[in-house]
C-alpha positions, 0 to 999 in steps of 0.5 A, a space after each residue: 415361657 411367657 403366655 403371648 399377648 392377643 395383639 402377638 397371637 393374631 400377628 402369628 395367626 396372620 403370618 402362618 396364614 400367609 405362609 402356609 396358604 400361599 406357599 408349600 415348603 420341603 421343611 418348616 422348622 418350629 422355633 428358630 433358638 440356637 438349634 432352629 435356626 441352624 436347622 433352617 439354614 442347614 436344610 436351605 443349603 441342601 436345596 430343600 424350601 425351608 420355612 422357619 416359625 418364632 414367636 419371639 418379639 424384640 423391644 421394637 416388636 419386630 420379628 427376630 431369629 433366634 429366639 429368647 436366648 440369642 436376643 434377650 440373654 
């Protein structure tokens, strides 16, 4: 696993912020690879409020579910 970059850091510092002060959730599902968010969507069908956290970036430096393996291969 790669270190992230402080521009990355802070963008992470500043979503959880917004999440985790602003809204109370059943689940929060660390990590959305093949297992997080399967796991996420799982627990939203059951009715439960479900937060998904992934720190990983595409190309274009957008947010993406999935994680390294699903979006870089």
């Amino acid at each position: 696993m790669t270190d992230l970059s402080a521009a990355c850091r802070l963008k992470l510092a500043a979503i959880e912020e917004f999440f985790f002060m602003s809204q109370k959730f059943d689940v929060v599902v660390i990590g959305a690879g093949p297992g997080g968010y399967v796991a996420a969507i799982k627990a939203a069908q059951l009715g439960l409020k479900t937060a998904c956290i992934e720190k990983y970036q595409d190309k274009e430096g957008k947010l993406a579910l999935g994680g390294t393996c699903l979006n870089g291969g």
